[in-house]
C-alpha angles and dihedrals in degrees: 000000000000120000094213133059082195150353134195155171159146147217123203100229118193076251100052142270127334114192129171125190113190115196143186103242116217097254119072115284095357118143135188125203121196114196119184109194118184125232119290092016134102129197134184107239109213121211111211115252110296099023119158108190106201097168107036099165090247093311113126115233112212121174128235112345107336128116104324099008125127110249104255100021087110107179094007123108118244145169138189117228137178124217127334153025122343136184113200116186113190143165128230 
């Protein structure tokens, strides 16, 4: 199994701070990844290899390069956001 229960950490952009806190859910598998993005900035949020996001806080997933997808992320599942707080819940 998975060695952590949590991980987490932060960089002090000129923007603002990004922070990101990544969990063990309760059910099996089950994963929950917490972005912070500051304001007038975008990022891309990766998912790791065989994520199923099943709750995204309104941001659409696509995998490799299609749509919102990192160039070069090919297979992982990825979305573009804007600004704010988001709550992914995923499976592995």
């Amino acid at each position: 199994g998975d060695a952590f229960a949590f991980a987490e950490g932060f960089y002090e952009s000129v923007y603002g701070a990004v922070k990101v806190r990544w969990e063990k859910g309760t059910e099996e598998g089950e994963r929950l990844l917490r972005v912070t993005i500051p304001h007038n900035t975008t990022a891309t949020i990766c998912l790791e290899d065989g994520a199923a996001p099943f709750e995204t806080d309104g941001l659409v997933f696509a995998e490799g390069e299609s749509g919102a997808a990192k160039p070069g992320v090919h297979g992982a599942m990825t979305a573009l956001a804007g600004s704010g707080t988001y709550e992914i819940r995923y499976r592995k």
